[in-house]
PyMOL Python script that loads the backbone (N, CA, C, O; Angstrom):
from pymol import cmd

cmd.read_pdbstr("""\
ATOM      1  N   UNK A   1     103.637 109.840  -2.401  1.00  0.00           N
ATOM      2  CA  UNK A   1     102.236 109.460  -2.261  1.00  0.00           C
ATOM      3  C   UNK A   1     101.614 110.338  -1.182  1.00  0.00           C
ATOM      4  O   UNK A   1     101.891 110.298   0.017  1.00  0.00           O
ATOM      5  N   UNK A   2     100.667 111.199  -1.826  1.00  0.00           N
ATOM      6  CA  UNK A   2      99.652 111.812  -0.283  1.00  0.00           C
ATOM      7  C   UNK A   2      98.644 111.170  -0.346  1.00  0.00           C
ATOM      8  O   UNK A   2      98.291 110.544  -1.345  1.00  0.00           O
ATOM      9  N   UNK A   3      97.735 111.267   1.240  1.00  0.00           N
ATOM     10  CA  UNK A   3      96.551 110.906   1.199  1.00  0.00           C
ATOM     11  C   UNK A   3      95.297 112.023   1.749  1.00  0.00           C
ATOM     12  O   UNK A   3      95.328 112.659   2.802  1.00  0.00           O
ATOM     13  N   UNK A   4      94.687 112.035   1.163  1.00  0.00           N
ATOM     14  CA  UNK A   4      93.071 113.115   1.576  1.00  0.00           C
ATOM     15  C   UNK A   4      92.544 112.454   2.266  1.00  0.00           C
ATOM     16  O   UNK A   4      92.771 111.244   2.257  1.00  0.00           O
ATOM     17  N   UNK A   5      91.637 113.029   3.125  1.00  0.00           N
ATOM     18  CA  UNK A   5      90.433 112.473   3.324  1.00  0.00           C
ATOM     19  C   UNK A   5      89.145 112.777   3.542  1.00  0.00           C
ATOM     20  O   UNK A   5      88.981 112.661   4.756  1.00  0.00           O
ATOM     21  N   UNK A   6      87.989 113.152   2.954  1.00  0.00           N
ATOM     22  CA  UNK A   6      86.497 113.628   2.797  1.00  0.00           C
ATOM     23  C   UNK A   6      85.144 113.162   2.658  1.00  0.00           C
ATOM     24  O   UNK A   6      85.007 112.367   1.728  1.00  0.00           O
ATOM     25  N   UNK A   7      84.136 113.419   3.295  1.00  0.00           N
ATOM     26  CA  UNK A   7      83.215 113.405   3.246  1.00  0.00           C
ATOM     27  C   UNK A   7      82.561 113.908   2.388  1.00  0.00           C
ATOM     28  O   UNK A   7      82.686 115.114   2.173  1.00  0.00           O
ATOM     29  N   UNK A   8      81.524 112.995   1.528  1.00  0.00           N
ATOM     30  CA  UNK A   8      80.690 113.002   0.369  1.00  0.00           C
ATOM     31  C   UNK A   8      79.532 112.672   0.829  1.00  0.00           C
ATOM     32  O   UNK A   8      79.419 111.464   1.037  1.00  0.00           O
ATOM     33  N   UNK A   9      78.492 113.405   1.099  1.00  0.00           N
ATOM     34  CA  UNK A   9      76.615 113.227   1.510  1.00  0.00           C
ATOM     35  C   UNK A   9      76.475 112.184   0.756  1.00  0.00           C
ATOM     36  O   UNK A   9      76.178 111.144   1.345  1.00  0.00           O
ATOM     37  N   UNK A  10      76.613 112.142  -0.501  1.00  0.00           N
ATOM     38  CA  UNK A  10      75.765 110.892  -1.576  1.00  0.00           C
ATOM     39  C   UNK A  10      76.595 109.704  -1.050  1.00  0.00           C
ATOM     40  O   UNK A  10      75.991 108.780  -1.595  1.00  0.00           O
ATOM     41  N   UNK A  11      77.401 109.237  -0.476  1.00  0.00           N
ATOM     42  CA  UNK A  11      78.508 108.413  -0.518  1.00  0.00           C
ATOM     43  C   UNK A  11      78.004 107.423   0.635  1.00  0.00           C
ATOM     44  O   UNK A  11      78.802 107.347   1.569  1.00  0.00           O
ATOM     45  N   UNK A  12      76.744 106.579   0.776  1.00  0.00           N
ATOM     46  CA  UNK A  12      76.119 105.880   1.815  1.00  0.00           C
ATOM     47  C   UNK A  12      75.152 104.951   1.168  1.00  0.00           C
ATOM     48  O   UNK A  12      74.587 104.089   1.840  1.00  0.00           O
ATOM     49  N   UNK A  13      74.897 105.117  -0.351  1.00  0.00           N
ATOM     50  CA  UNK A  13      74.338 103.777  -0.885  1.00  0.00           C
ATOM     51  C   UNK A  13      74.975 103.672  -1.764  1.00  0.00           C
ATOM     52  O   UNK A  13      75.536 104.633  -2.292  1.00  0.00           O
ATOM     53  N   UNK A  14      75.073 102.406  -2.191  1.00  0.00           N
ATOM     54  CA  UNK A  14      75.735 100.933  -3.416  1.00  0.00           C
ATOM     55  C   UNK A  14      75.812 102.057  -4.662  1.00  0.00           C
ATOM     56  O   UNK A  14      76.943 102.521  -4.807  1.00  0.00           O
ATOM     57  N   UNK A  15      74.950 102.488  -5.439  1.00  0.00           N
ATOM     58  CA  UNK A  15      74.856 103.182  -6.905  1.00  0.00           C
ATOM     59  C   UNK A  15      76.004 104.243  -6.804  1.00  0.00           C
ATOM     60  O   UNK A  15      77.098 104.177  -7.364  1.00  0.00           O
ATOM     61  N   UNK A  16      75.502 105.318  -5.908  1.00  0.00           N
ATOM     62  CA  UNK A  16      76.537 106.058  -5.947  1.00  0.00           C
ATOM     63  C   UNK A  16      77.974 106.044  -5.447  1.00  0.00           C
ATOM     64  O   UNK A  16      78.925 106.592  -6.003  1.00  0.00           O
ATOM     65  N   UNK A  17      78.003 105.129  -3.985  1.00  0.00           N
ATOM     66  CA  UNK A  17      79.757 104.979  -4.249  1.00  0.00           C
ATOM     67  C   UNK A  17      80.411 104.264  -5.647  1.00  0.00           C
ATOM     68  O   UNK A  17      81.355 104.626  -6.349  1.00  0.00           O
ATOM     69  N   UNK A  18      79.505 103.096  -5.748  1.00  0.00           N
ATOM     70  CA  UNK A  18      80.401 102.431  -7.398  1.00  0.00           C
ATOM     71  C   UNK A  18      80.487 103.751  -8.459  1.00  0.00           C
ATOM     72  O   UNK A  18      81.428 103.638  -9.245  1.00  0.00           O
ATOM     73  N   UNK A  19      79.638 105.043  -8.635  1.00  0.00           N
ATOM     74  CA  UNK A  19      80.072 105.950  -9.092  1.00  0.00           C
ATOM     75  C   UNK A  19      81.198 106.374  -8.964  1.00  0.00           C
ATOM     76  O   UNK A  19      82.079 106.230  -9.812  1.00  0.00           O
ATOM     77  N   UNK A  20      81.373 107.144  -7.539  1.00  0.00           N
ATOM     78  CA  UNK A  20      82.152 107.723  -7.160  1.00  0.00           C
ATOM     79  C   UNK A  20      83.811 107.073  -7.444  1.00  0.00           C
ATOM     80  O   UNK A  20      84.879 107.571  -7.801  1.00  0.00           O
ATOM     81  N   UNK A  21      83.325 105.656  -7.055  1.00  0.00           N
ATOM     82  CA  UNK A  21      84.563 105.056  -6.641  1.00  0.00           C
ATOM     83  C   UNK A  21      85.069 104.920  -8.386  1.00  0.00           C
ATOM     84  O   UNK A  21      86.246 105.194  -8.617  1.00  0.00           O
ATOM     85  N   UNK A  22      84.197 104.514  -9.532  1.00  0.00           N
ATOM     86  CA  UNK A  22      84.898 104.990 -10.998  1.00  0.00           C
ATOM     87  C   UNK A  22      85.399 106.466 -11.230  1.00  0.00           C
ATOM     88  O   UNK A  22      86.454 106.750 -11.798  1.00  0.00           O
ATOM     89  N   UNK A  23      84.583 107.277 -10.759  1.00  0.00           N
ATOM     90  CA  UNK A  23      84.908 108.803 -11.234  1.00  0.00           C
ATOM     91  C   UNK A  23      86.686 109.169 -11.015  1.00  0.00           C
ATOM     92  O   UNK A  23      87.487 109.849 -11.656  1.00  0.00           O
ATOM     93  N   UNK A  24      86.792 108.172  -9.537  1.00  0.00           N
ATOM     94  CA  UNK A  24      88.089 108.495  -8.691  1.00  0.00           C
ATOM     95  C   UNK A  24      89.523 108.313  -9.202  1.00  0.00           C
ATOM     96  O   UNK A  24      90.565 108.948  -9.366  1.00  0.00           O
ATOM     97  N   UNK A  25      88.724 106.462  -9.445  1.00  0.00           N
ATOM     98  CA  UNK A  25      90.192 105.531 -10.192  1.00  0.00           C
ATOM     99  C   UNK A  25      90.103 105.794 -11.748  1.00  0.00           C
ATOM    100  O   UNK A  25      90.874 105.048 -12.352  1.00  0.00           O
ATOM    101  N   UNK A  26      89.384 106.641 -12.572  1.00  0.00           N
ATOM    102  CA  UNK A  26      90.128 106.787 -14.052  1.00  0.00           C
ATOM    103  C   UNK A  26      90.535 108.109 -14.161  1.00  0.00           C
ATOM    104  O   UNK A  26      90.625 108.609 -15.282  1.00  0.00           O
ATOM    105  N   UNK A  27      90.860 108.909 -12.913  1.00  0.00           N
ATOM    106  CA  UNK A  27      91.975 110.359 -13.179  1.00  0.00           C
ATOM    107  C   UNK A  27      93.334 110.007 -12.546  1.00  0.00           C
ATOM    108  O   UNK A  27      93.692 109.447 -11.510  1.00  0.00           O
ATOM    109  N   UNK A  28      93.974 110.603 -13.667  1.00  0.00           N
ATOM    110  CA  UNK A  28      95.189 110.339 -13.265  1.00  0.00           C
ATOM    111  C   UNK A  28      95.827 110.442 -11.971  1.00  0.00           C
ATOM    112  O   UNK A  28      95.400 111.279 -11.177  1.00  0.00           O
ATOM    113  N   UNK A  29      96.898 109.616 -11.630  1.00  0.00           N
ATOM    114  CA  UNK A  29      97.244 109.879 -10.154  1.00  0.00           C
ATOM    115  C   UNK A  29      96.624 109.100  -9.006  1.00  0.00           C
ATOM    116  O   UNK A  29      97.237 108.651  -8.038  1.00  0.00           O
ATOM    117  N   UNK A  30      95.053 108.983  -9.298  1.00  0.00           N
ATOM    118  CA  UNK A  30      94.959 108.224  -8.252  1.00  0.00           C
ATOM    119  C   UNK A  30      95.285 106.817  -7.989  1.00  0.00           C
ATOM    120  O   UNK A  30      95.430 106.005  -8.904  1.00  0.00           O
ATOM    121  N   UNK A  31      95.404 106.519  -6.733  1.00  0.00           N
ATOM    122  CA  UNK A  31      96.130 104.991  -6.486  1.00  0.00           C
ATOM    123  C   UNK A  31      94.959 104.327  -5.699  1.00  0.00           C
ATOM    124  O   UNK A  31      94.517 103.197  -5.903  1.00  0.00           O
ATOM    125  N   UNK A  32      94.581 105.123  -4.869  1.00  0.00           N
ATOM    126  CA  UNK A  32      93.415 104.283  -4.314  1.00  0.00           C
ATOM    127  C   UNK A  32      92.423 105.244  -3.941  1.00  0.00           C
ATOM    128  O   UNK A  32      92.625 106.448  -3.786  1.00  0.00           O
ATOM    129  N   UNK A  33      91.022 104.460  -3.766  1.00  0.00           N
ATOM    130  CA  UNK A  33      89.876 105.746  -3.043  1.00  0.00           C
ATOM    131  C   UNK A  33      89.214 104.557  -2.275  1.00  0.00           C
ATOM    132  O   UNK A  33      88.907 103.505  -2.835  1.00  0.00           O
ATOM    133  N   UNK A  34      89.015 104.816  -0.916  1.00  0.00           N
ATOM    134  CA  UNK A  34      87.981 103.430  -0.232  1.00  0.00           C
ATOM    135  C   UNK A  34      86.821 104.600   0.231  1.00  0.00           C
ATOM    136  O   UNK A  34      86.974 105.822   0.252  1.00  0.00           O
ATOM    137  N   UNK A  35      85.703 103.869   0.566  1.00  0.00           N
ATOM    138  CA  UNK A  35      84.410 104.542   0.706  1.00  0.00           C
ATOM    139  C   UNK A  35      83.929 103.948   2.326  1.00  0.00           C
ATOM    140  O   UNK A  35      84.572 102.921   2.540  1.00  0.00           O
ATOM    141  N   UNK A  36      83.188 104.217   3.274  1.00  0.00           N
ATOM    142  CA  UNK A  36      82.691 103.748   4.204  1.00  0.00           C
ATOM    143  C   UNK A  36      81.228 104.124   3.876  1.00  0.00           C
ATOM    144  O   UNK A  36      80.907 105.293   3.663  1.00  0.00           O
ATOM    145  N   UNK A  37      80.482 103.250   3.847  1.00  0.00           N
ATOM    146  CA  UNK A  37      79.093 103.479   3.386  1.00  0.00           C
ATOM    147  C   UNK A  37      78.150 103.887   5.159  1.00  0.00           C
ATOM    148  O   UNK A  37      76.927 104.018   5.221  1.00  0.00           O
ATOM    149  N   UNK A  38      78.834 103.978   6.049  1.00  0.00           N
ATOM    150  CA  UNK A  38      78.408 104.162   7.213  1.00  0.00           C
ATOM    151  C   UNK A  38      78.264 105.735   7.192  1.00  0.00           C
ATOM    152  O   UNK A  38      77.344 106.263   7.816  1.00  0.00           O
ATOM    153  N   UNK A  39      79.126 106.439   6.513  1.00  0.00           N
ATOM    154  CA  UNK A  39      79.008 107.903   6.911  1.00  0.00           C
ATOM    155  C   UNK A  39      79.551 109.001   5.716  1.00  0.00           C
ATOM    156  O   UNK A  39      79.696 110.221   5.798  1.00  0.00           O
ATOM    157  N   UNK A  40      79.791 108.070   4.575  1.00  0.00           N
ATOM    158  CA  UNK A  40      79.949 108.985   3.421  1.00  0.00           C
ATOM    159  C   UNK A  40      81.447 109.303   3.092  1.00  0.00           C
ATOM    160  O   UNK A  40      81.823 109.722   1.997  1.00  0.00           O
ATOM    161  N   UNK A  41      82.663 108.931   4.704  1.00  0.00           N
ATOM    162  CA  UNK A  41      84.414 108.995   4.442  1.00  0.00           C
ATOM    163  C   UNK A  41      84.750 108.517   2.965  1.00  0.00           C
ATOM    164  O   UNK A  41      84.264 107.596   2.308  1.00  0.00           O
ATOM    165  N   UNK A  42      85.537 109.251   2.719  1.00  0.00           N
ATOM    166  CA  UNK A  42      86.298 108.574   1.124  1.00  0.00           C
ATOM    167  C   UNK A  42      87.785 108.857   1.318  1.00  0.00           C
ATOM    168  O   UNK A  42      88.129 110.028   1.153  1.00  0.00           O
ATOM    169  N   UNK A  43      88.732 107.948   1.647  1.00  0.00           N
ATOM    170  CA  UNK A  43      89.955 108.124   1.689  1.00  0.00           C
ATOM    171  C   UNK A  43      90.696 107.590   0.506  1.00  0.00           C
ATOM    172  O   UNK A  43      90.689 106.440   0.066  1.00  0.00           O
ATOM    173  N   UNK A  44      91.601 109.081  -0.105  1.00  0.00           N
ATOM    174  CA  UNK A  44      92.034 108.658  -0.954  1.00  0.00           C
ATOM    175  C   UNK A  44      93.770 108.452  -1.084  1.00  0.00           C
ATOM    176  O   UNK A  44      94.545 108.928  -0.254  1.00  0.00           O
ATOM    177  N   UNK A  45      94.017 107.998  -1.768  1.00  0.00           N
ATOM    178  CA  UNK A  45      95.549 108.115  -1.793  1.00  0.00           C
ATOM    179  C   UNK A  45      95.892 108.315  -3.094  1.00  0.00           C
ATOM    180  O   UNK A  45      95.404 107.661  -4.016  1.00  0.00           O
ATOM    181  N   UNK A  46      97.130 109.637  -3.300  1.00  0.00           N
ATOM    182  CA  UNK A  46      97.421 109.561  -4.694  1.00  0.00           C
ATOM    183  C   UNK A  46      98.498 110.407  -4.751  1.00  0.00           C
ATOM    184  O   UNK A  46      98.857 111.058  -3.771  1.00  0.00           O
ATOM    185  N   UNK A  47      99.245 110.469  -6.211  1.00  0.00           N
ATOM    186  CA  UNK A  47     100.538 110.514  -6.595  1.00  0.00           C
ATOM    187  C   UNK A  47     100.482 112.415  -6.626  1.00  0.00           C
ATOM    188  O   UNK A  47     100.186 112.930  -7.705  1.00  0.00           O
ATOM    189  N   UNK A  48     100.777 113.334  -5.416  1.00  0.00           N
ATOM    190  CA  UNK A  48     100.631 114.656  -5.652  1.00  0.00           C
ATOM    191  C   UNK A  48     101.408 115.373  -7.183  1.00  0.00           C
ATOM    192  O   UNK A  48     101.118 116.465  -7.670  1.00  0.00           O
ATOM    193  N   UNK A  49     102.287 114.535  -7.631  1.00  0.00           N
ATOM    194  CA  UNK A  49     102.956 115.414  -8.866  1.00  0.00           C
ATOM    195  C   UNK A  49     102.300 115.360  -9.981  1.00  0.00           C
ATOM    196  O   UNK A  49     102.396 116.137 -10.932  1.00  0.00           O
ATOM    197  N   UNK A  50     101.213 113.875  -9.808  1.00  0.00           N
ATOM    198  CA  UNK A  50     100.091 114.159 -10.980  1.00  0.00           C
ATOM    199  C   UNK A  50      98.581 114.844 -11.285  1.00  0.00           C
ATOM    200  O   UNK A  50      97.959 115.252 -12.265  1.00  0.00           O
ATOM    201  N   UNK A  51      98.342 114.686  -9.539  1.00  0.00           N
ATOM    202  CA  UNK A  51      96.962 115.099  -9.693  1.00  0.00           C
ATOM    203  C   UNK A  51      96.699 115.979  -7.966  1.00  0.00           C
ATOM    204  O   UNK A  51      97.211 115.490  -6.960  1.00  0.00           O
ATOM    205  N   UNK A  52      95.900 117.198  -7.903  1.00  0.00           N
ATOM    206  CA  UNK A  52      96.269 117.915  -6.588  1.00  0.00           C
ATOM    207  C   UNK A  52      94.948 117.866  -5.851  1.00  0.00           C
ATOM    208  O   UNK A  52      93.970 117.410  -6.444  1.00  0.00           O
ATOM    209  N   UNK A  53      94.853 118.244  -4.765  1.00  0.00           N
ATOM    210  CA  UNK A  53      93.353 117.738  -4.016  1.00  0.00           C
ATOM    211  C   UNK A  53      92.808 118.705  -4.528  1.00  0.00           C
ATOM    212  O   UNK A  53      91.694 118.399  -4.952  1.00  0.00           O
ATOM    213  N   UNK A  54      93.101 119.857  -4.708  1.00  0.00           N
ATOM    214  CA  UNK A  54      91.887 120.624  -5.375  1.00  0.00           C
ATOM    215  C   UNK A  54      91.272 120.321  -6.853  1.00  0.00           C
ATOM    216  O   UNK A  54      90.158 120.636  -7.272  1.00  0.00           O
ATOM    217  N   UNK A  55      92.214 119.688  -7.458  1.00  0.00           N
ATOM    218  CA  UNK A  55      91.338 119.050  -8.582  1.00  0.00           C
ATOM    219  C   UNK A  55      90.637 117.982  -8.653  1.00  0.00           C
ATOM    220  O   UNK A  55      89.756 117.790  -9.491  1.00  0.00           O
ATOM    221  N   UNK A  56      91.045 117.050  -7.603  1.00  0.00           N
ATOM    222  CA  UNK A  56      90.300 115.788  -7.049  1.00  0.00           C
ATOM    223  C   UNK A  56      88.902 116.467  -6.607  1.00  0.00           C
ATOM    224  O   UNK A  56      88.032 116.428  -7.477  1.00  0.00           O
ATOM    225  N   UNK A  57      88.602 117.003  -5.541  1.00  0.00           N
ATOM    226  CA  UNK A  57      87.797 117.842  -5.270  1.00  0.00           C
ATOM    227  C   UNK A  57      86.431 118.381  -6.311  1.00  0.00           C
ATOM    228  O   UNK A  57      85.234 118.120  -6.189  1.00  0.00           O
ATOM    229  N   UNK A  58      86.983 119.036  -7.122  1.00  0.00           N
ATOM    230  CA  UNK A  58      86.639 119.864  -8.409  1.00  0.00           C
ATOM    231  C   UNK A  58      85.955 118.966  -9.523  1.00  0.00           C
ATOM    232  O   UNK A  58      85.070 119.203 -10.345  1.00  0.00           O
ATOM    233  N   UNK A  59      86.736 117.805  -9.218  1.00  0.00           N
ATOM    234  CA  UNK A  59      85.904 116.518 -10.118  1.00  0.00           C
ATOM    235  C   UNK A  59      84.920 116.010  -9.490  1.00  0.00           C
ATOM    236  O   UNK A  59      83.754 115.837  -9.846  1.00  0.00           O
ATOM    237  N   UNK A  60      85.499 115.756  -8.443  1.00  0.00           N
ATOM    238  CA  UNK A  60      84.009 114.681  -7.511  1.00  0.00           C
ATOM    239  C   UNK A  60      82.707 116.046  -7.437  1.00  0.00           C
ATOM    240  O   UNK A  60      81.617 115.495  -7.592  1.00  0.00           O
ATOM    241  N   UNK A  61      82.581 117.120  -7.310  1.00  0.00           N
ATOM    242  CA  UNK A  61      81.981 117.991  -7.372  1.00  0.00           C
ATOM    243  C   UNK A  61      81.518 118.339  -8.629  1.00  0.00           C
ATOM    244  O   UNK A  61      80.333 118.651  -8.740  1.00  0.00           O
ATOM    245  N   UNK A  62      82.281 118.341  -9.641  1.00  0.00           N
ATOM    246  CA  UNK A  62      81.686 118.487 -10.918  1.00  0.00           C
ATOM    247  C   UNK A  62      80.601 117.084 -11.229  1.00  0.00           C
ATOM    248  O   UNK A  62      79.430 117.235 -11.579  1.00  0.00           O
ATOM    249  N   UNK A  63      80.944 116.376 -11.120  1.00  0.00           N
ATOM    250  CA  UNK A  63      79.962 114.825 -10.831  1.00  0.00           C
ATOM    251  C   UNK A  63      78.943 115.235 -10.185  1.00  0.00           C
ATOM    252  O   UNK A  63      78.120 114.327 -10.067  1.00  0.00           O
ATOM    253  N   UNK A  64      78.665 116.075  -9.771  1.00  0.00           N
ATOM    254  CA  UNK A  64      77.033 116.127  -8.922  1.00  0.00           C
ATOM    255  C   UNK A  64      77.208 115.328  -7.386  1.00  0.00           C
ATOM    256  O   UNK A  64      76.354 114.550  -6.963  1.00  0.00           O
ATOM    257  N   UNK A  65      78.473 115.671  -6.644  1.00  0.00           N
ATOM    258  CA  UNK A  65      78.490 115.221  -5.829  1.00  0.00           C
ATOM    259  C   UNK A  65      78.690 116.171  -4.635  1.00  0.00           C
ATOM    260  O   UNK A  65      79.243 117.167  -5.101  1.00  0.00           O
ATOM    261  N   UNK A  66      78.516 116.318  -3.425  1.00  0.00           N
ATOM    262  CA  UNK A  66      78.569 117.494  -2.472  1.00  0.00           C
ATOM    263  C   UNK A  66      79.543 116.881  -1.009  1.00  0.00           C
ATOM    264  O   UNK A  66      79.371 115.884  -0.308  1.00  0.00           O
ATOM    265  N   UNK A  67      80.514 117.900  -0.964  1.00  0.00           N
ATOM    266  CA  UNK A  67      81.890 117.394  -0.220  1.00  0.00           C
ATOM    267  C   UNK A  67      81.222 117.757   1.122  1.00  0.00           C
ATOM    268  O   UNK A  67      80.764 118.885   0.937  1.00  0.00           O
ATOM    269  N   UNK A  68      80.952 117.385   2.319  1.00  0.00           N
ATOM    270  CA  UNK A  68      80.152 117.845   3.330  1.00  0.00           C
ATOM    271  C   UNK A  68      81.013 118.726   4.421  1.00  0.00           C
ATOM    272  O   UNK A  68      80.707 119.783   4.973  1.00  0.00           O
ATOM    273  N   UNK A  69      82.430 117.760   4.559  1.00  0.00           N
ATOM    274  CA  UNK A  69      83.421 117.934   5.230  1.00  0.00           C
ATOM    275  C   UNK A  69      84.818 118.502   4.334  1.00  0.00           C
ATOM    276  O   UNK A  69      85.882 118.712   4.918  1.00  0.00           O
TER     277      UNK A  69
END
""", "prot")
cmd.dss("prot")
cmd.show_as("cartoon", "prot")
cmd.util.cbc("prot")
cmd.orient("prot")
């Protein structure tokens, strides 16, 4: 199990984390994603032999989302 952790600009109101937070949990691998609506953190945790942060990344970004940190 590894864990990431990143900052998402959109990631501070209700609509878009419940986005985010679906986009996260239906790719494979992931186990968990929590959001802090205080500052946009998204910590994730997930299975590295299925899914790699650069493709985690690559998705939340393909979503129209912007990694700040």
């Amino acid at each position: 199990m590894a864990e990431m952790t990143l900052f998402v600009k959109e990631a501070i109101k209700e609509g878009p984390i419940q986005t985010l937070e679906t986009v996260l949990m239906v790719m494979n691998g992931i186990e968990r994603a929590l959001v802090d609506v205080h500052d946009g953190e998204v910590k994730i945790e997930f299975n590295d032999a299925e899914v790699s942060e650069g493709k985690i990344k690559k998705t939340i970004e393909e979503c129209g989302f912007h990694i700040t940190h």
